[in-house]
N, CA, C and O of each residue as an XYZ file, in Angstrom:
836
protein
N     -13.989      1.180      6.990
C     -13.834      1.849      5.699
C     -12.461      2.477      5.570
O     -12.004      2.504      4.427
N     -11.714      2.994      6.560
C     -10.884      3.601      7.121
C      -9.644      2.662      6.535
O      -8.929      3.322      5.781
N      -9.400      1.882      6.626
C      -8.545      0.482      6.537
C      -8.509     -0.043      5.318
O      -7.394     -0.202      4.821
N      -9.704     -0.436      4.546
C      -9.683     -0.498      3.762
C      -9.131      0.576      2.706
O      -8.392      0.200      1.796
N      -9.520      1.978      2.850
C      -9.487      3.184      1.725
C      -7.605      2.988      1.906
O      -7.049      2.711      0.843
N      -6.781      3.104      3.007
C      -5.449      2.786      3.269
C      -4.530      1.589      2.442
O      -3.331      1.541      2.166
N      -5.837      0.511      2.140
C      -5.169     -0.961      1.714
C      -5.196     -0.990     -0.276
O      -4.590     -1.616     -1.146
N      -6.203      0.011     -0.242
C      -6.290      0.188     -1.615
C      -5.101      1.021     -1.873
O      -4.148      0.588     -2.521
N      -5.154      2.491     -1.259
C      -3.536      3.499     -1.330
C      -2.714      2.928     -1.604
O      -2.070      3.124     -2.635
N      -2.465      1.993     -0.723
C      -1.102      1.282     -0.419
C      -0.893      0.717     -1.984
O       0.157      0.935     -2.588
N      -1.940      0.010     -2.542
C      -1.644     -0.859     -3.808
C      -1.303      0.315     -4.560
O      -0.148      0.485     -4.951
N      -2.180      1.101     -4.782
C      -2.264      2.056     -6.151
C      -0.450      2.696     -6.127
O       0.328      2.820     -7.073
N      -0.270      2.970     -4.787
C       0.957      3.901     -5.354
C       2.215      2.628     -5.124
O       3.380      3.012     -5.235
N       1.964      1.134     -4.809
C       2.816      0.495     -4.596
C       3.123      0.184     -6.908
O       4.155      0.407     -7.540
N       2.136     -0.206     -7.299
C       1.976     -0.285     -8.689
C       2.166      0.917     -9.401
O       2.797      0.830    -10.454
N       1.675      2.220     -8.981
C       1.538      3.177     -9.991
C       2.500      4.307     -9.675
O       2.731      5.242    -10.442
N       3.164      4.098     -8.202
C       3.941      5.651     -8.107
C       5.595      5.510     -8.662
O       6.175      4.495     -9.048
N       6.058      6.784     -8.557
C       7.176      6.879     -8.995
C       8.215      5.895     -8.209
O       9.147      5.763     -9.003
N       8.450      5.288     -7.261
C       9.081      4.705     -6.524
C       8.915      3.424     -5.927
O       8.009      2.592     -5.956
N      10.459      3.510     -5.166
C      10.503      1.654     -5.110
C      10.737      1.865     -2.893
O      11.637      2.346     -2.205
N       9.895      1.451     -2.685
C      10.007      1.042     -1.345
C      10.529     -0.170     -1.212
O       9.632     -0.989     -1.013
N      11.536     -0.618     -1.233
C      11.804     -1.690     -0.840
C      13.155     -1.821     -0.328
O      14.116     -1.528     -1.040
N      13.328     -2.354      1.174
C      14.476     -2.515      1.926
C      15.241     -4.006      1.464
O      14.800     -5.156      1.457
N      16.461     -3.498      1.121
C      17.080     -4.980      0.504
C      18.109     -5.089      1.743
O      18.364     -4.256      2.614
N      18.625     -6.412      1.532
C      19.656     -7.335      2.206
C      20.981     -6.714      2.674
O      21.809     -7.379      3.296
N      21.148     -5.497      2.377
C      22.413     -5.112      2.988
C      22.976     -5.448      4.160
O      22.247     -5.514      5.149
N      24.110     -5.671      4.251
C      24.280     -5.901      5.698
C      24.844     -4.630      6.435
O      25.541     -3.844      5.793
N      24.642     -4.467      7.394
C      24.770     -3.239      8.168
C      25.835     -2.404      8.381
O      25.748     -1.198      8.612
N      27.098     -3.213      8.284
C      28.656     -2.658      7.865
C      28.551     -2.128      6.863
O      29.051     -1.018      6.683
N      27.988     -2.663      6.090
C      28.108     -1.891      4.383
C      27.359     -0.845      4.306
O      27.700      0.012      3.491
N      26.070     -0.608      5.172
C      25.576      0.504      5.074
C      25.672      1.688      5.367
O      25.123      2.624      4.784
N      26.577      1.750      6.556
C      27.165      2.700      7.173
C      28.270      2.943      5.997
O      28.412      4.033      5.442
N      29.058      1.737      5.682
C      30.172      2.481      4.837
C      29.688      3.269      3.407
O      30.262      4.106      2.711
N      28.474      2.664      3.309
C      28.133      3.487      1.872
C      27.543      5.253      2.663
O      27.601      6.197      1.874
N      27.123      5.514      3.863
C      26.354      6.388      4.479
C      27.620      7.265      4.135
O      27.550      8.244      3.392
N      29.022      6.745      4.858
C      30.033      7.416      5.199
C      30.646      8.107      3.300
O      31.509      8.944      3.037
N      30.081      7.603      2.717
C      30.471      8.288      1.078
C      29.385      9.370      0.819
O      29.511     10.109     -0.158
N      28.192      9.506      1.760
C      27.249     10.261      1.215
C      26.517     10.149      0.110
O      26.759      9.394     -0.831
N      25.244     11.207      0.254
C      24.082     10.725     -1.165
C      23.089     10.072     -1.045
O      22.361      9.513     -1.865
N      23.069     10.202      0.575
C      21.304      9.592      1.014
C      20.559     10.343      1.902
O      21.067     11.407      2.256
N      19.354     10.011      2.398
C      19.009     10.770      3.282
C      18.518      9.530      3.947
O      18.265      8.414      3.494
N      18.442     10.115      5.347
C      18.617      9.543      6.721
C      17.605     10.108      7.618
O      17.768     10.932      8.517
N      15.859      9.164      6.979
C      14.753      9.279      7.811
C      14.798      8.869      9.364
O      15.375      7.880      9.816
N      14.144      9.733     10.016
C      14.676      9.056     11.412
C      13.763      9.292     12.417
O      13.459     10.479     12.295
N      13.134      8.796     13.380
C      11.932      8.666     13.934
C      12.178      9.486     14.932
O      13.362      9.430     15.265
N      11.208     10.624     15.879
C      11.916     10.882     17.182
C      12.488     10.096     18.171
O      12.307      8.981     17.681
N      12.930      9.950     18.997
C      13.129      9.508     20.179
C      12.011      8.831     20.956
O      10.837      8.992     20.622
N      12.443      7.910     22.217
C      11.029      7.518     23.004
C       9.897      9.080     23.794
O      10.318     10.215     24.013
N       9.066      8.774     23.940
C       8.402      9.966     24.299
C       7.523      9.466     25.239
O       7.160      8.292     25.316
N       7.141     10.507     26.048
C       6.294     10.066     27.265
C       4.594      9.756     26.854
O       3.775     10.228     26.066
N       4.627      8.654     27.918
C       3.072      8.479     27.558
C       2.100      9.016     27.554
O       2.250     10.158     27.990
N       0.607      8.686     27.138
C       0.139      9.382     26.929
C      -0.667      9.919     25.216
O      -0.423      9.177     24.265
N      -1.460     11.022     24.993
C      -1.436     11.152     23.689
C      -1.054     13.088     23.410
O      -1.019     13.821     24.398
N      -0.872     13.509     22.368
C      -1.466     15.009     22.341
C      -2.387     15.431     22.227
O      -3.230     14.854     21.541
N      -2.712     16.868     22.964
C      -3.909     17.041     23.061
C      -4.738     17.458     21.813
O      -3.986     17.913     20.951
N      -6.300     17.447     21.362
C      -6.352     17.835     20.645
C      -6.249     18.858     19.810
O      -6.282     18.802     18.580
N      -6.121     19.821     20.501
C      -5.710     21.281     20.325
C      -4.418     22.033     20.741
O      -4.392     23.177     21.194
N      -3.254     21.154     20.501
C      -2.441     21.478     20.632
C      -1.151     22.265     20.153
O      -0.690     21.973     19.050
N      -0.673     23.036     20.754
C       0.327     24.035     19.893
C       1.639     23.972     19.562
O       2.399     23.562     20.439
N       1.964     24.192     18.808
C       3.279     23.887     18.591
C       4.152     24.732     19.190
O       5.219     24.129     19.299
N       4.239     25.908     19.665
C       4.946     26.846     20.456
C       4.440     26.516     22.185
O       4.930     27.286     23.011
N       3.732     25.688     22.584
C       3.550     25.522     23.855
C       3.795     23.835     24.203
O       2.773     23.148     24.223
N       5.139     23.143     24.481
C       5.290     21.277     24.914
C       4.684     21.011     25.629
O       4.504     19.794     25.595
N       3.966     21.671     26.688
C       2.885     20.945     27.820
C       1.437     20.481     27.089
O       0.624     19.757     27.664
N       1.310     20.838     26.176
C      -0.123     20.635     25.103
C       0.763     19.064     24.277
O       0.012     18.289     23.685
N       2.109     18.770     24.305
C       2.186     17.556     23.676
C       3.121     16.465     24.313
O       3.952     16.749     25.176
N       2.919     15.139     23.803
C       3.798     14.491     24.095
C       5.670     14.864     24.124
O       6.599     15.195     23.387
N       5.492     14.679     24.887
C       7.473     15.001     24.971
C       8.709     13.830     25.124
O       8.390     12.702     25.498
N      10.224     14.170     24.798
C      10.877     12.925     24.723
C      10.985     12.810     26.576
O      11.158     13.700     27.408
N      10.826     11.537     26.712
C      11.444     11.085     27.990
C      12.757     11.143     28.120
O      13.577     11.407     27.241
N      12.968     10.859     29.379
C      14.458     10.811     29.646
C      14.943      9.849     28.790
O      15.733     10.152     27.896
N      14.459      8.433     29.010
C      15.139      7.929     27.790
C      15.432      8.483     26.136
O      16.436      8.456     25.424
N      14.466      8.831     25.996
C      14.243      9.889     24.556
C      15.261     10.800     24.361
O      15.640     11.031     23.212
N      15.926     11.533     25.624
C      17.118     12.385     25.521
C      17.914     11.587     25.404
O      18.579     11.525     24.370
N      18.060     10.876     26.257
C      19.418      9.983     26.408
C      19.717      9.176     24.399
O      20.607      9.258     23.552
N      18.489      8.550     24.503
C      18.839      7.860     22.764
C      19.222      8.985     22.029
O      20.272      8.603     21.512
N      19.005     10.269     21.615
C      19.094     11.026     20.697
C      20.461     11.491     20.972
O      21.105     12.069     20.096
N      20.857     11.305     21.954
C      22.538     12.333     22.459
C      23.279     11.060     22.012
O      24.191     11.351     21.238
N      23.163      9.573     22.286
C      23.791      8.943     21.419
C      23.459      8.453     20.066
O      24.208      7.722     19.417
N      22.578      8.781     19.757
C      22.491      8.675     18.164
C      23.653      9.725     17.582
O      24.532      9.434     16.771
N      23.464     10.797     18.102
C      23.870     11.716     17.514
C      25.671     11.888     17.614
O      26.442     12.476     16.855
N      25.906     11.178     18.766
C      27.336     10.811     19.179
C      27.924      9.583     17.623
O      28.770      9.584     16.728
N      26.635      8.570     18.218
C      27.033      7.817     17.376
C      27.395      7.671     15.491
O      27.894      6.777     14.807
N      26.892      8.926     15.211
C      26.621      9.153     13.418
C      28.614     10.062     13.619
O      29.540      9.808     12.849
N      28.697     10.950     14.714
C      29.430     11.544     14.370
C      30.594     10.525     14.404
O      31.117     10.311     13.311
N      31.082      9.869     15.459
C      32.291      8.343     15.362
C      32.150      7.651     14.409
O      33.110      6.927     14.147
N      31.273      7.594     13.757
C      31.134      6.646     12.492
C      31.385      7.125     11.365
O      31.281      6.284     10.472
N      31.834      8.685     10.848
C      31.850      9.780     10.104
C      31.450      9.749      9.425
O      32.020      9.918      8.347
N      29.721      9.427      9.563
C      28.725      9.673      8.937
C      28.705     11.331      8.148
O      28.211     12.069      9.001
N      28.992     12.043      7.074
C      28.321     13.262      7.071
C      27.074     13.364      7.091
O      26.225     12.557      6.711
N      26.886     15.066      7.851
C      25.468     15.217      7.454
C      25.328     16.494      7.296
O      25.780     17.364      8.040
N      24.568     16.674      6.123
C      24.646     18.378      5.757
C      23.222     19.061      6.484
O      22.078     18.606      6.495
N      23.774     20.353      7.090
C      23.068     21.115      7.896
C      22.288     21.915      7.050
O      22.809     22.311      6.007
N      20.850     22.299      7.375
C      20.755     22.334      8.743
C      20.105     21.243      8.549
O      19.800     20.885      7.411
N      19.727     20.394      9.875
C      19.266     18.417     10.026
C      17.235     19.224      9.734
O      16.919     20.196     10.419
N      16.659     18.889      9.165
C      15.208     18.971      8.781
C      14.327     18.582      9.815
O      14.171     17.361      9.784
N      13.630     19.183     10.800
C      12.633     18.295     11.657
C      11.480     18.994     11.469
O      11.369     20.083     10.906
N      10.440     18.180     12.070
C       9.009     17.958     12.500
C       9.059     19.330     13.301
O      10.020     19.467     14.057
N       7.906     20.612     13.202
C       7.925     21.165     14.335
C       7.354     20.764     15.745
O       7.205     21.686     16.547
N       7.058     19.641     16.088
C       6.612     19.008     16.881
C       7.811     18.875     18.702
O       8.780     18.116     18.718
N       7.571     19.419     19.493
C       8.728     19.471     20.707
C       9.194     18.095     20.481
O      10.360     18.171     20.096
N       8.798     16.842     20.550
C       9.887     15.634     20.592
C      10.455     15.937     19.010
O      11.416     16.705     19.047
N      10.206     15.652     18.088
C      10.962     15.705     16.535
C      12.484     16.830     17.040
O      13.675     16.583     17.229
N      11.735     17.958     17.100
C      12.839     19.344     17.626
C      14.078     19.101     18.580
O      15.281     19.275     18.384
N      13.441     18.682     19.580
C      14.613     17.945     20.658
C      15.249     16.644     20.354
O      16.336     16.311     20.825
N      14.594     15.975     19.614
C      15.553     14.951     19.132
C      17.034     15.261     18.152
O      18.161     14.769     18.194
N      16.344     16.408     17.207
C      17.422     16.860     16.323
C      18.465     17.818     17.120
O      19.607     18.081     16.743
N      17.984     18.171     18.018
C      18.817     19.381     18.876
C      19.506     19.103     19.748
O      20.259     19.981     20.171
N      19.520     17.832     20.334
C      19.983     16.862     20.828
C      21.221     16.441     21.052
O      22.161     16.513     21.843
N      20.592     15.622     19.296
C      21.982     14.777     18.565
C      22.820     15.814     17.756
O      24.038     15.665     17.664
N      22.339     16.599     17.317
C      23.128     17.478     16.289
C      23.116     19.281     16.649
O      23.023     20.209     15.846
N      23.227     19.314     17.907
C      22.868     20.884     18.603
C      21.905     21.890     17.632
O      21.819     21.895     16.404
N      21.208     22.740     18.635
C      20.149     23.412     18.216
C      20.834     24.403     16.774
O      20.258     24.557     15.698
N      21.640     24.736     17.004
C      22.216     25.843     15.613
C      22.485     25.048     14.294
O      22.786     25.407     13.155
N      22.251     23.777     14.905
C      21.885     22.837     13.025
C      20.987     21.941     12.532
O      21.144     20.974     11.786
N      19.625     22.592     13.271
C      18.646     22.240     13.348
C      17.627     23.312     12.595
O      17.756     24.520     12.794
N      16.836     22.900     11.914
C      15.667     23.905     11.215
C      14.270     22.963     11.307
O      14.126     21.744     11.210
N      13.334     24.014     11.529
C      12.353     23.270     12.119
C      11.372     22.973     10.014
O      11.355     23.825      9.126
N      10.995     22.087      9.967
C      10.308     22.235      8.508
C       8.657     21.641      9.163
O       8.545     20.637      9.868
N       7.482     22.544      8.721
C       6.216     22.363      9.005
C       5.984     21.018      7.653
O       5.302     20.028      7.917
N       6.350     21.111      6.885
C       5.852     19.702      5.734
C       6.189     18.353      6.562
O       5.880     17.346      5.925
N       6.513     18.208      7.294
C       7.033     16.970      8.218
C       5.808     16.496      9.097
O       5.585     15.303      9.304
N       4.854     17.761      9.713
C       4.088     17.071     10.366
C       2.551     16.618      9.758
O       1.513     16.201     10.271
N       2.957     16.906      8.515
C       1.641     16.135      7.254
C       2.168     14.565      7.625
O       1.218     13.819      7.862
N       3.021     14.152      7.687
C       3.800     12.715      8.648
C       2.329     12.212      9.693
O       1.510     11.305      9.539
N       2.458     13.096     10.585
C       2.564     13.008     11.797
C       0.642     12.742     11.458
O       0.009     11.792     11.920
N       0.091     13.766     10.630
C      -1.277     13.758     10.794
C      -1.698     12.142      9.840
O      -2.904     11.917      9.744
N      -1.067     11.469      9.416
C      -1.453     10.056      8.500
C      -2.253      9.203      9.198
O      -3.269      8.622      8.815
N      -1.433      9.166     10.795
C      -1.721      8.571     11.871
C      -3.716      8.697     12.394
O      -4.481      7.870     12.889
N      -3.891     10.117     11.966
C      -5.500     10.056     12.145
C      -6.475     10.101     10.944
O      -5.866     10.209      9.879
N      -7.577     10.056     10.844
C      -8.282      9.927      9.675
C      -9.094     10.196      9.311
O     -10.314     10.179      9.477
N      -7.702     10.765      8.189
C      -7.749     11.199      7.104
C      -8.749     10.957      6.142
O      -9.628     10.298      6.697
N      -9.046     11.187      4.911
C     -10.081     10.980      4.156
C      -8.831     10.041      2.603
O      -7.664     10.088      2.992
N      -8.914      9.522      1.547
C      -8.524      8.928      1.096
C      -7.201     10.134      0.089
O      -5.993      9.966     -0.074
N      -8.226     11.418     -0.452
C      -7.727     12.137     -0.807
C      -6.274     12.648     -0.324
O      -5.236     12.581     -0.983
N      -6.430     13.155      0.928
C      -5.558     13.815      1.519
C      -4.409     12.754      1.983
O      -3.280     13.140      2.285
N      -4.823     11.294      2.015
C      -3.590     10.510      2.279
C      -2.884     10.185      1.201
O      -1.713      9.881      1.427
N      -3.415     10.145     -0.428
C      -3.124     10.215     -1.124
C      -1.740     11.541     -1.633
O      -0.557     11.313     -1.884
N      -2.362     12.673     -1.637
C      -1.471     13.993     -1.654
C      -0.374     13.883     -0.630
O       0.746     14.188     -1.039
N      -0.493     13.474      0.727
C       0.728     13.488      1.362
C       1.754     12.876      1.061
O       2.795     13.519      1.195
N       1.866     11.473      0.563
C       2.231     10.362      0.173
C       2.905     10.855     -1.010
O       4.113     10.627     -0.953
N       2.566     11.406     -1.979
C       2.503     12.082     -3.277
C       4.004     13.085     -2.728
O       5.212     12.927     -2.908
N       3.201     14.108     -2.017
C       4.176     15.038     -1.500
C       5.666     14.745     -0.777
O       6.710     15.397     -0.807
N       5.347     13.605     -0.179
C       6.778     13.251      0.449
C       7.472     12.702     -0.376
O       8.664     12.975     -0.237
N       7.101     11.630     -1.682
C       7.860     11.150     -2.715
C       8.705     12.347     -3.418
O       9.930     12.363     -3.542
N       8.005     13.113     -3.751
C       8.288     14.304     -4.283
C       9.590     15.172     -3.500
O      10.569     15.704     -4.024
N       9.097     15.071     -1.669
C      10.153     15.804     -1.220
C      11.983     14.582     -1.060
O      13.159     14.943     -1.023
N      11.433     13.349     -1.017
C      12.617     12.605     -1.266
C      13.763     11.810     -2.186
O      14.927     11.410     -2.214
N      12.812     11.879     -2.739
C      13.508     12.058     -4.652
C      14.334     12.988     -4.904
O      15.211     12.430     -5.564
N      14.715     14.525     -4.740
C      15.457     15.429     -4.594
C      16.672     14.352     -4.253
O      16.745     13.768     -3.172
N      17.755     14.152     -5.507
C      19.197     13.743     -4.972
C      19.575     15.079     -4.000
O      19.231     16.259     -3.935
N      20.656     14.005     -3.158
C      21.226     14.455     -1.579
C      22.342     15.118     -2.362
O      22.091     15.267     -3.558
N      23.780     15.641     -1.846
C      25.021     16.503     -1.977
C      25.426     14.623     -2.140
O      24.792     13.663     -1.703
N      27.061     14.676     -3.156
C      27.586     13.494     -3.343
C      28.624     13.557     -2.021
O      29.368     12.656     -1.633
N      28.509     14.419     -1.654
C      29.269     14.299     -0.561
C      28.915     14.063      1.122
O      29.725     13.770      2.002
N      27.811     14.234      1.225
C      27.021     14.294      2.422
C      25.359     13.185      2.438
O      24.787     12.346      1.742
N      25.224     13.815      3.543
C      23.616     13.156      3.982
C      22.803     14.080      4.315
O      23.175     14.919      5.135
N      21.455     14.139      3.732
C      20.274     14.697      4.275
C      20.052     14.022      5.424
O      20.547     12.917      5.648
N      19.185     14.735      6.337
C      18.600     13.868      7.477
C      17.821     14.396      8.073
O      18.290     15.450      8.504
N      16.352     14.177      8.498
C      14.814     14.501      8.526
C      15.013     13.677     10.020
O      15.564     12.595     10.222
N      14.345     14.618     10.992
C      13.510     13.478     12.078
C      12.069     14.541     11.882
O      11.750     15.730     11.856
N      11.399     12.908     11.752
C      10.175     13.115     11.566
C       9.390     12.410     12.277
O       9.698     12.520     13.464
N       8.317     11.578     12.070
C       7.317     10.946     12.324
C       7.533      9.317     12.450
O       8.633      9.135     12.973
N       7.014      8.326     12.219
C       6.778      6.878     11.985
C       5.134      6.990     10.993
O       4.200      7.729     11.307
N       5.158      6.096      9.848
C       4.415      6.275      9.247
C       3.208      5.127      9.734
O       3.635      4.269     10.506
N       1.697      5.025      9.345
C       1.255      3.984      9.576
C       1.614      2.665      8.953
O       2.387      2.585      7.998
N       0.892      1.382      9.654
C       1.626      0.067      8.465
C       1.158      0.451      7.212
O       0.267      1.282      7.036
N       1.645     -0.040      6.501
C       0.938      0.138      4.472
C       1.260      1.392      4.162
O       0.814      1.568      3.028
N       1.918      2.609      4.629
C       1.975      3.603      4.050
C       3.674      3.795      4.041
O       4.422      3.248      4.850
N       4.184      4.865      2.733
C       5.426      5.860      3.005
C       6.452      4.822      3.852
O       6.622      3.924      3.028
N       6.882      4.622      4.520
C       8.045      3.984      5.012
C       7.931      2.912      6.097
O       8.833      2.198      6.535
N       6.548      2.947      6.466
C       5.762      1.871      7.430
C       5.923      2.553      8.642
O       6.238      3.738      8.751
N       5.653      1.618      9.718
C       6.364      1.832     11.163
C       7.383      1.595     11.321
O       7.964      0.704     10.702
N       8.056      2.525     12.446
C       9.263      2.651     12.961
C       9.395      3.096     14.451
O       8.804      3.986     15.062
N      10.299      2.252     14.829
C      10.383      2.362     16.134
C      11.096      3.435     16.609
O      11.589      4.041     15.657
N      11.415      4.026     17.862
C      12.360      4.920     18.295
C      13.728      5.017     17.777
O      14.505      4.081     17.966
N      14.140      6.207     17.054
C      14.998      6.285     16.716
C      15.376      5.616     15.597
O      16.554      5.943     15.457
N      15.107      4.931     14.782
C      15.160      3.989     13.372
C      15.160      4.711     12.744
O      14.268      5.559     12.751
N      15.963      4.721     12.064
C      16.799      5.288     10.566
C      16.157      4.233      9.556
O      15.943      3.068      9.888
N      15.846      4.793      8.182
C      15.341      4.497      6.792
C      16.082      5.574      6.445
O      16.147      6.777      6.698
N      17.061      4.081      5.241
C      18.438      4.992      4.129
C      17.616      5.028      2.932
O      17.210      3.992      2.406
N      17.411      5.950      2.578
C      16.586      6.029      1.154
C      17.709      7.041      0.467
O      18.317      8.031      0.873
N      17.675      6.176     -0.977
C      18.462      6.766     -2.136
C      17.751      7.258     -2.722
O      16.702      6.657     -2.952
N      17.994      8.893     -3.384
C      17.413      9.731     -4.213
C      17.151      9.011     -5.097
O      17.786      7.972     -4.915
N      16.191      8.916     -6.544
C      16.912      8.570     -7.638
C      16.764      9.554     -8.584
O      17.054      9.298     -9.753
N      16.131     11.245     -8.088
C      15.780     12.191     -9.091
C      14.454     12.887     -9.557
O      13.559     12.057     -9.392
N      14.097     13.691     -9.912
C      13.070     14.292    -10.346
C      12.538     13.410    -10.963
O      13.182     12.661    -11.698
N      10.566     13.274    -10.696
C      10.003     12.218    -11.369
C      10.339     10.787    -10.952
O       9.448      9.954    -11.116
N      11.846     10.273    -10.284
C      11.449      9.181    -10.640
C      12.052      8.139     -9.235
O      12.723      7.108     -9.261
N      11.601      8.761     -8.319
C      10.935      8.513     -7.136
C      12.391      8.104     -6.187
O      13.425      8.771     -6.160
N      12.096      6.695     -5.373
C      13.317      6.619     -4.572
C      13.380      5.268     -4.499
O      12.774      4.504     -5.250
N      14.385      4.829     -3.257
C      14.779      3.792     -3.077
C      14.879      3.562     -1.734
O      15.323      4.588     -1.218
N      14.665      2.642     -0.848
C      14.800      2.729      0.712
C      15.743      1.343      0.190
O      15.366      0.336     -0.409
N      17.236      1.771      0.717
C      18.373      0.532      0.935
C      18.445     -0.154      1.541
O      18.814     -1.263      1.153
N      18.099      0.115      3.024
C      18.088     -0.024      4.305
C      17.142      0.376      5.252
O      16.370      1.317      5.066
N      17.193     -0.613      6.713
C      16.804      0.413      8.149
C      17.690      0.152      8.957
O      18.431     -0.808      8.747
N      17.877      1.204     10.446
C      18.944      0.694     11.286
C      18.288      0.955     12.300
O      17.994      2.149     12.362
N      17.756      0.049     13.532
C      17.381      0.242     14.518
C      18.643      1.042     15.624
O      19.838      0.747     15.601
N      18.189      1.798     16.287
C      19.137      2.595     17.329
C      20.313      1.874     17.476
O      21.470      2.256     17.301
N      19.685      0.257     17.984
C      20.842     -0.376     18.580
C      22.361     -0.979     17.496
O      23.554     -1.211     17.691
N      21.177     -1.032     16.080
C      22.277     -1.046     15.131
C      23.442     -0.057     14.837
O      24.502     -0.377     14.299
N      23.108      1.151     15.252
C      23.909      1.828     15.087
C      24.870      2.480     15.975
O      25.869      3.182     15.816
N      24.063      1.892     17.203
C      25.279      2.020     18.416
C      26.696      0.658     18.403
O      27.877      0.631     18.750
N      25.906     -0.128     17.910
C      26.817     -1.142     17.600
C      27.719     -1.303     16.838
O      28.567     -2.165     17.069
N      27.774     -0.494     15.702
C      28.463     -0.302     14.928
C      29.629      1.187     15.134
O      30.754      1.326     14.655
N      29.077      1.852     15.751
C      29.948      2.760     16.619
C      30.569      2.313     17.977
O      30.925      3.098     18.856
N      30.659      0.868     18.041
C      30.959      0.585     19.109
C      30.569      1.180     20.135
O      31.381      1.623     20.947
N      29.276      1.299     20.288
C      28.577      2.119     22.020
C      27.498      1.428     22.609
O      26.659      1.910     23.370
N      27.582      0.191     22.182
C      26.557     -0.905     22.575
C      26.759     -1.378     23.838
O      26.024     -2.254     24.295
């Protein structure tokens, strides 16, 4: 039932919501160079994280109650974060995360803790993943359109590490570290996803491949 109530969502707000999910053909040079003009925001998944699940009762002021980034997980986020800055990506502070210990350390990472702000609306993300009732996946979905539609500074980049969404929902799955360039397009009238850049795309393009 679960799957289904998700496959219907998916249609209703693919037909009826304010916005356009859809990743077009850019090629990856160009995306960075349009990044580097600013005016997008720059969804971005945590880092790898250790196995395992969180517990069910887990706190957000205590990381031994959750999954955490692995070493690899540090390591990707210190060059992500290397890598946006060689590429002169802007990004306007403070970077938006998940209060979740991997989301937090990923942003604190790449972009040091003093330009980092922790935002609790991020881990409505995080809860999609369990299930939910139709309602409440509905409102989240609703809510994040709402929070990404807000045009960015013409000069800069927003940038959220958050979650990975389920398939059929908000931005789909995403792997470690994957960036989704979504263009504002304004109050009411939803967004645009331009692009994605897997980690390695963007080490590559910073030459750190």
């Amino acid at each position: 039932m679960y799957r289904v109530s998700v496959f219907v969502i998916s249609l209703l707000l693919f037909f009826g919501a304010n916005h356009t999910v859809e990743a077009s053909e850019i090629p990856t040079a160009s995306l960075i160079n349009d990044l580097q003009k600013g005016g997008y925001i720059l969804y971005v998944r945590h880092g790898d994280a250790t196995v395992g699940v969180d517990q069910p009762d887990f706190s957000l002021t205590d990381c031994s109650t959750q999954r955490n980034l692995s070493a690899v997980g540090k390591e990707q986020a210190e060059k992500y974060g290397h890598a946006i800055r060689k590429l002169n990506i802007p990004v306007h502070f403070p970077v938006k995360a998940s209060p979740l210990c991997r989301t937090l350390q990923t942003a604190q990472i790449a972009f040091g803790a003093q330009n980092v702000k922790e935002n609790t609306f991020w881990l409505n993300i995080y809860k999609l993943s369990q299930n939910l009732d139709t309602e409440n996946i509905n409102s989240t979905i609703q809510a994040f359109t709402n929070e990404v539609e807000q045009t960015a500074s013409t000069n800069s980049n927003r940038l959220i590490v958050a979650h990975s969404f389920p398939s059929g929902l908000g931005l789909g799955e995403l792997s470690s570290m994957e960036t989704v360039i979504i263009k504002p397009l304004g109050d009411h009238k939803g967004y645009q996803v331009v692009g994605k850049l897997k980690l390695e795309d963007v080490l590559q393009q910073a030459g750190m491949s």
